[in-house]
N, CA and C of each residue as an Amber inpcrd file, in Angstrom:
protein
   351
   0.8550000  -1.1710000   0.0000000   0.0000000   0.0000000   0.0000000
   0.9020000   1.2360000   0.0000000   0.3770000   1.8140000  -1.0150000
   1.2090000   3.3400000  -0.7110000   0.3800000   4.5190000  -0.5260000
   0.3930000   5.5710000   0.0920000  -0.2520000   6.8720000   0.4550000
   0.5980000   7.6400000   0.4920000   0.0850000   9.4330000   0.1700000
   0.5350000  10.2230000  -0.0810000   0.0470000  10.9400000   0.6360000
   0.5390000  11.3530000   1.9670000  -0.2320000  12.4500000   2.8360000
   0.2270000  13.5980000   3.2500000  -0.4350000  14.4080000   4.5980000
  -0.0980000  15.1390000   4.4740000   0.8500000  15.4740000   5.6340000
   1.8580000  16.6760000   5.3710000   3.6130000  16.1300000   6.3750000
   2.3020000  16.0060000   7.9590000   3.0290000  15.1940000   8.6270000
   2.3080000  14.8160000  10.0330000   2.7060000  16.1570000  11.3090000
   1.8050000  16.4120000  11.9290000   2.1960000  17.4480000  13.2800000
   3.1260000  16.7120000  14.1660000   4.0320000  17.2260000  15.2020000
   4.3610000  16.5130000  15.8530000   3.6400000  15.7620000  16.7760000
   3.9640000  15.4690000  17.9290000   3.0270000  14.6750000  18.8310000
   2.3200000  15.8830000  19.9370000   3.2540000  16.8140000  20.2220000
   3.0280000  18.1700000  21.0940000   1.5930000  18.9140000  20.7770000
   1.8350000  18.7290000  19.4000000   0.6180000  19.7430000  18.5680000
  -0.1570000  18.7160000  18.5130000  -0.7330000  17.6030000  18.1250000
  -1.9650000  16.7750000  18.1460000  -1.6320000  16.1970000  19.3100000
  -1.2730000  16.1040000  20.4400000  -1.8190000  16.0720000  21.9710000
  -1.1050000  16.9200000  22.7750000  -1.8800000  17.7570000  22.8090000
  -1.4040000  18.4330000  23.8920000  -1.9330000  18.6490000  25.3680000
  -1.0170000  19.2610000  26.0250000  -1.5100000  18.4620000  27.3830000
  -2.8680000  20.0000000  28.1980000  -3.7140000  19.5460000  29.3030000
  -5.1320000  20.4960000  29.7970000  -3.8210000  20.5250000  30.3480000
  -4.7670000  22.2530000  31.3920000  -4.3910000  22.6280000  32.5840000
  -4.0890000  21.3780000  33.8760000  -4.4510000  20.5420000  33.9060000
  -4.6770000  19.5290000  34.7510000  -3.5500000  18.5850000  34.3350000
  -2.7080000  18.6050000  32.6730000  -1.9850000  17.7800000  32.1420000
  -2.2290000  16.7520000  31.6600000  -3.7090000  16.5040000  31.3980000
  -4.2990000  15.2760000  30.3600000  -3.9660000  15.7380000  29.1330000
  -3.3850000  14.7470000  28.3980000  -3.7730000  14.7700000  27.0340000
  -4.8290000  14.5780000  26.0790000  -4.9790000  15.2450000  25.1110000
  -6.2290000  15.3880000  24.5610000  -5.9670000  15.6940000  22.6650000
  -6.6490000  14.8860000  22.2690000  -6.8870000  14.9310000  20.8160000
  -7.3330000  16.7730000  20.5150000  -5.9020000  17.4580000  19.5710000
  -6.2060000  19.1420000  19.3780000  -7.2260000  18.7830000  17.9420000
  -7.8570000  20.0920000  17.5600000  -8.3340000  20.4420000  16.9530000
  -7.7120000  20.4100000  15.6740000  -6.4570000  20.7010000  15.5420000
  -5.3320000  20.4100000  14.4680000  -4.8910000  19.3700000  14.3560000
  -5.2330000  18.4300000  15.5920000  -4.8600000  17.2080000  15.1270000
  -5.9820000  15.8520000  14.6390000  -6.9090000  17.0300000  14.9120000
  -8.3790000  15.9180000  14.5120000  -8.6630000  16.0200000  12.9790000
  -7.9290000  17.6130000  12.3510000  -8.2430000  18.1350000  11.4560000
  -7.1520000  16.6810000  10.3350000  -5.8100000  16.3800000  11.1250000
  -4.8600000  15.9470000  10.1900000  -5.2260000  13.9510000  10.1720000
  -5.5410000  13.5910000  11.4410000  -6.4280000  12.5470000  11.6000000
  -7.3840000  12.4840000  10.4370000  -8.5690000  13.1650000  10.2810000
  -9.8350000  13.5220000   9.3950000  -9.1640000  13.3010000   7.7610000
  -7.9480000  14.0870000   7.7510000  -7.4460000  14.2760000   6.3550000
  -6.6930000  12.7970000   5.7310000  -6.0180000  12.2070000   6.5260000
  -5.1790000  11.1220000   6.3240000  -6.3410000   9.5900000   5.7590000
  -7.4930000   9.8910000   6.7960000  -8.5480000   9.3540000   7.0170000
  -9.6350000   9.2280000   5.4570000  -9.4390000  10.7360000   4.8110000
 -10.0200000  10.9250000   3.3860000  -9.0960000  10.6900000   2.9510000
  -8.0040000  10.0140000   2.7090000  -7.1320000   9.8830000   1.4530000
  -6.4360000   8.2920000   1.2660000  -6.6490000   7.8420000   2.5540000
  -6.6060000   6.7560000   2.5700000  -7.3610000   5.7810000   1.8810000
  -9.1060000   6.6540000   1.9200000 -10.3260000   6.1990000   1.6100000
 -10.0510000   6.3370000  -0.2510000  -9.6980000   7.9100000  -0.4810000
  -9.8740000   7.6230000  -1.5890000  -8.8600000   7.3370000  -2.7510000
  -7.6890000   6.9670000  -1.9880000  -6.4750000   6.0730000  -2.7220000
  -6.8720000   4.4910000  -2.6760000  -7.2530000   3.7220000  -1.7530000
  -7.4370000   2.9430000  -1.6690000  -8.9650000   2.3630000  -1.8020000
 -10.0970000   3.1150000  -1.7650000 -11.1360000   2.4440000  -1.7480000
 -11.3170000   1.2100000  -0.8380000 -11.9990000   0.3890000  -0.7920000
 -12.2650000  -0.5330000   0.1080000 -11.3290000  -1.4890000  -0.1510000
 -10.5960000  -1.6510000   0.9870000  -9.8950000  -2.5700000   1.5320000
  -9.7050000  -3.8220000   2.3630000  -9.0510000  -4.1220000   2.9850000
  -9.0800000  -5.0140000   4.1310000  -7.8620000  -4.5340000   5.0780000
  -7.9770000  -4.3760000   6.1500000  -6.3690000  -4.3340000   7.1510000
  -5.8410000  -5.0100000   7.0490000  -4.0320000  -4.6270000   7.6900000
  -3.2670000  -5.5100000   7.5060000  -3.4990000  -6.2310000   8.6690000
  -3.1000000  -7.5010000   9.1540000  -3.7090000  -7.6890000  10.0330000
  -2.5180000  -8.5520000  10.8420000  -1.3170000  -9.1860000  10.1900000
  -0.5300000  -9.0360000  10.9760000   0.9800000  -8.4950000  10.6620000
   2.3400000  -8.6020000  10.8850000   3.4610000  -7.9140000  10.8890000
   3.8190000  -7.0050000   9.7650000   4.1630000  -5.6270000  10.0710000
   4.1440000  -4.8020000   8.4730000   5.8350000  -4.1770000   8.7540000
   6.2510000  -3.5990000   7.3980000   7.0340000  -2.8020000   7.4150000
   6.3830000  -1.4350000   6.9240000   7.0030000  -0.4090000   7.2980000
   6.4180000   0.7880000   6.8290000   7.7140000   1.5640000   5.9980000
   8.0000000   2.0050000   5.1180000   8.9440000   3.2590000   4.7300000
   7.9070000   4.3640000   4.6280000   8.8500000   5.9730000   5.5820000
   7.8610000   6.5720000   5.6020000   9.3990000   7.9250000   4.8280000
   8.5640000   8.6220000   3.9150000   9.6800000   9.5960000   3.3690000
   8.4800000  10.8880000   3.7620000   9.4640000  11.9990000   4.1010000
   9.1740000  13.1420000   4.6250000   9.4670000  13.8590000   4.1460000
   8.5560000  14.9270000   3.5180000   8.9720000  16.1300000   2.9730000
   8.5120000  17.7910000   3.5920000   9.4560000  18.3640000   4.5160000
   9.1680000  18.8910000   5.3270000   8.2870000  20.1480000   4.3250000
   7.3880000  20.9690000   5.2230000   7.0090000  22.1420000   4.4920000
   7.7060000  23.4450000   4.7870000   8.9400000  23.5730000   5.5060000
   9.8420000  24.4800000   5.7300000  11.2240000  24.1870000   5.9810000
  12.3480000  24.9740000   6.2870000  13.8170000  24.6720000   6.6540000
  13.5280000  24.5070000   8.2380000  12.3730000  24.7210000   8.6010000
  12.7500000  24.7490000  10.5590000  13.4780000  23.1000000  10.5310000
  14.2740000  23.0990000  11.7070000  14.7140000  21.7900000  12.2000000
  13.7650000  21.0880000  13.0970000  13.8940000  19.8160000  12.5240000
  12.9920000  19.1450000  13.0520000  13.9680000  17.5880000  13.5490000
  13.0090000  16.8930000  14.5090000  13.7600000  15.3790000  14.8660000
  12.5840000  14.5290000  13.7020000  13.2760000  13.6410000  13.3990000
  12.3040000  12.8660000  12.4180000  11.4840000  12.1170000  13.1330000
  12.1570000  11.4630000  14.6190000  11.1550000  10.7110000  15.3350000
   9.8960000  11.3670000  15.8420000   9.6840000  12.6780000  15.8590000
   8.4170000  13.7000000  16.1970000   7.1000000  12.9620000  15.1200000
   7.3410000  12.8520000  14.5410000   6.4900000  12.5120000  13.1880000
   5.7860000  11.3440000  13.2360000   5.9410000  10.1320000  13.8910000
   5.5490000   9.0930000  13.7780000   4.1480000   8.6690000  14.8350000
   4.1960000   9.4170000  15.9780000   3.0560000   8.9080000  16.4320000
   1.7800000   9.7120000  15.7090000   1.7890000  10.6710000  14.9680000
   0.2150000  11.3990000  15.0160000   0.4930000  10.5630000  13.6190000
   1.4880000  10.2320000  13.1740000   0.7560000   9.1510000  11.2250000
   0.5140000   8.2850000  11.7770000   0.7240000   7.2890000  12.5190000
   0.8360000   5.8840000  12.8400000  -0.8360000   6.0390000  13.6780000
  -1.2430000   6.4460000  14.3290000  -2.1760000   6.8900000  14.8540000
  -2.7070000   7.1660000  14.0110000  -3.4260000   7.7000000  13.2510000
  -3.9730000   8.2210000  12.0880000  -4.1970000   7.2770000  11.1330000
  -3.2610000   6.6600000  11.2380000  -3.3250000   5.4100000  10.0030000
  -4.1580000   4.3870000  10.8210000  -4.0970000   3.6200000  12.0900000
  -4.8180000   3.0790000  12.8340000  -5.8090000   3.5470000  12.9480000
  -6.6190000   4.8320000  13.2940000  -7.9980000   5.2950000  12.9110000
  -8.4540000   5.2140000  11.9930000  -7.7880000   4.7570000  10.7290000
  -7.4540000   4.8970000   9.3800000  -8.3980000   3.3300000   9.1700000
  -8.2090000   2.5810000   9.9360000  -8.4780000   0.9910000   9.8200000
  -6.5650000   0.6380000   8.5990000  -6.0370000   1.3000000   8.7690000
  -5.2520000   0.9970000   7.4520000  -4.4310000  -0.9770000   8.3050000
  -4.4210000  -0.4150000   9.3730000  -3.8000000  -1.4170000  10.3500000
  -4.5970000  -1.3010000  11.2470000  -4.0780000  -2.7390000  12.5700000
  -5.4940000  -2.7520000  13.5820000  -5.1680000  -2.2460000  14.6380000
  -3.2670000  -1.8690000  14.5250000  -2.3480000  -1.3980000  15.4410000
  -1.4010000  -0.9310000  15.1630000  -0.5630000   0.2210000  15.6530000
   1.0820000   0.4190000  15.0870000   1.2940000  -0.3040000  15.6510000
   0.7510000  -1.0690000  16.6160000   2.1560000  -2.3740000  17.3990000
   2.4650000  -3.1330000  16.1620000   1.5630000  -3.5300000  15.0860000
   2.0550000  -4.0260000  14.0090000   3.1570000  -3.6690000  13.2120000
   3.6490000  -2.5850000  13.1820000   5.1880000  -2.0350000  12.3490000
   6.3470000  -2.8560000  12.9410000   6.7110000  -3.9610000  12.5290000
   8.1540000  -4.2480000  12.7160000   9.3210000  -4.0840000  12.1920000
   8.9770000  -3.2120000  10.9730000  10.2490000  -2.7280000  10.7840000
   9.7310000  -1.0620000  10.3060000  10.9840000  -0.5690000  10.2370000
  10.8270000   0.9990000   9.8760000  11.8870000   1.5440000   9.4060000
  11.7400000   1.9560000   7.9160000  12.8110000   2.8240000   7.0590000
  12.0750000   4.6540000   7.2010000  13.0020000   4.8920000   7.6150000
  12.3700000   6.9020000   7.2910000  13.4820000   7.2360000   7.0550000
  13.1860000   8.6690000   6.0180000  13.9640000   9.9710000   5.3890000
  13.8110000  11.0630000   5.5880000  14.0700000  11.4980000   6.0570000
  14.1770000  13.3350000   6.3660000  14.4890000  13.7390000   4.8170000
  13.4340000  14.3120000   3.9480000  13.9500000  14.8230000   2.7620000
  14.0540000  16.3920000   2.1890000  14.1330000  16.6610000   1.3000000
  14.3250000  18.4700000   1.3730000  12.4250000  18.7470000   1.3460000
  12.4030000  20.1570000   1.7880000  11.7350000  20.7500000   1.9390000
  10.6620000  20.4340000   0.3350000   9.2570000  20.7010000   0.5840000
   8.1270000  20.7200000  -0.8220000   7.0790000  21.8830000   0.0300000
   6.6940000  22.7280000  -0.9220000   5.9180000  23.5540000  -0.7810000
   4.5950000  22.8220000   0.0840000   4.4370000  23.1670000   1.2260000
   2.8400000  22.6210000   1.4590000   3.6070000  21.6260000   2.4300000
   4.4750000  20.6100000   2.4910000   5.0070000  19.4300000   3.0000000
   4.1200000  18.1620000   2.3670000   4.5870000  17.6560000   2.8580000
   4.0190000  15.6970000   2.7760000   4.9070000  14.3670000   3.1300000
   3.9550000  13.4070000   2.7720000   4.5180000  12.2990000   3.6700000
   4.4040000  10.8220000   2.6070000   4.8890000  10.4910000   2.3090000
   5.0000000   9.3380000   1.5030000   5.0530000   7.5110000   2.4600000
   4.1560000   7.0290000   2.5880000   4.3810000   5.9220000   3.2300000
   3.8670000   4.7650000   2.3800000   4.7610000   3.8080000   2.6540000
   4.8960000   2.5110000   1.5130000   4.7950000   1.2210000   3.0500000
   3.5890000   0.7700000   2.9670000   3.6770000  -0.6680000   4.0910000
   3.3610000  -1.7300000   3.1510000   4.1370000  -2.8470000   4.0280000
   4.2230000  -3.8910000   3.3130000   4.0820000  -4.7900000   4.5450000
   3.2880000  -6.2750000   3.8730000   3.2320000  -7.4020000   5.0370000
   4.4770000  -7.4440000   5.0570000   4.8420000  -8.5070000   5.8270000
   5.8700000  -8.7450000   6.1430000   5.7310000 -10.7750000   6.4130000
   6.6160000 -11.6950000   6.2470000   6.3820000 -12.7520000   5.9680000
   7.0650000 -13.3230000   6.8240000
């Protein structure tokens, strides 16, 4: 399966923590959830999950020069993709290739999963 989305928030910005320090699904991150959610749908049409061990390559194309850690990125896609039904879990990713790549107007996210055997 491959998808073309959109670059992911970090984890800070789609949960951030109440006054009290719960975390909570943001508004920006329901928005990028929602989006991953329509494109999944309409790249793939009806599917089935993976349902057990995957690899993921995920290539990143930031939407600016700010510095970023690449590991920031992975829980709000992986999450997203699991709301996604794309998988029934990220506990399913056993393996993982990522790229920090140059900057694209807008950003995005390129992810390629594969069973795994």
């Amino acid at each position: 399966m491959r998808l073309e989305l959109p670059f992911p928030p970090t984890a800070n910005t789609m949960f951030p923590s109440n006054k009290s320090g719960r975390r909570f699904l943001s508004a920006r991150g329901k928005a990028y959830r929602d989006e991953v959610y329509r494109r999944v749908l309409e790249g793939q049409g009806i599917f089935k999950p993976f349902t057990g061990p995957v690899s993921a390559l995920v290539e990143l194309y930031p939407p600016d020069k700010r510095k970023r850690d690449i590991d920031n990125s992975f829980k709000a896609l992986f999450d997203s993709l699991t709301y996604s039904s794309v998988w029934m879990d990220d506990d399913q990713v056993k393996e993982l290739h990522a790229r920090m790549l140059p900057k694209v107007k807008g950003g995005k996210c390129i992810v390629v999963i594969s069973r795994m055997d």
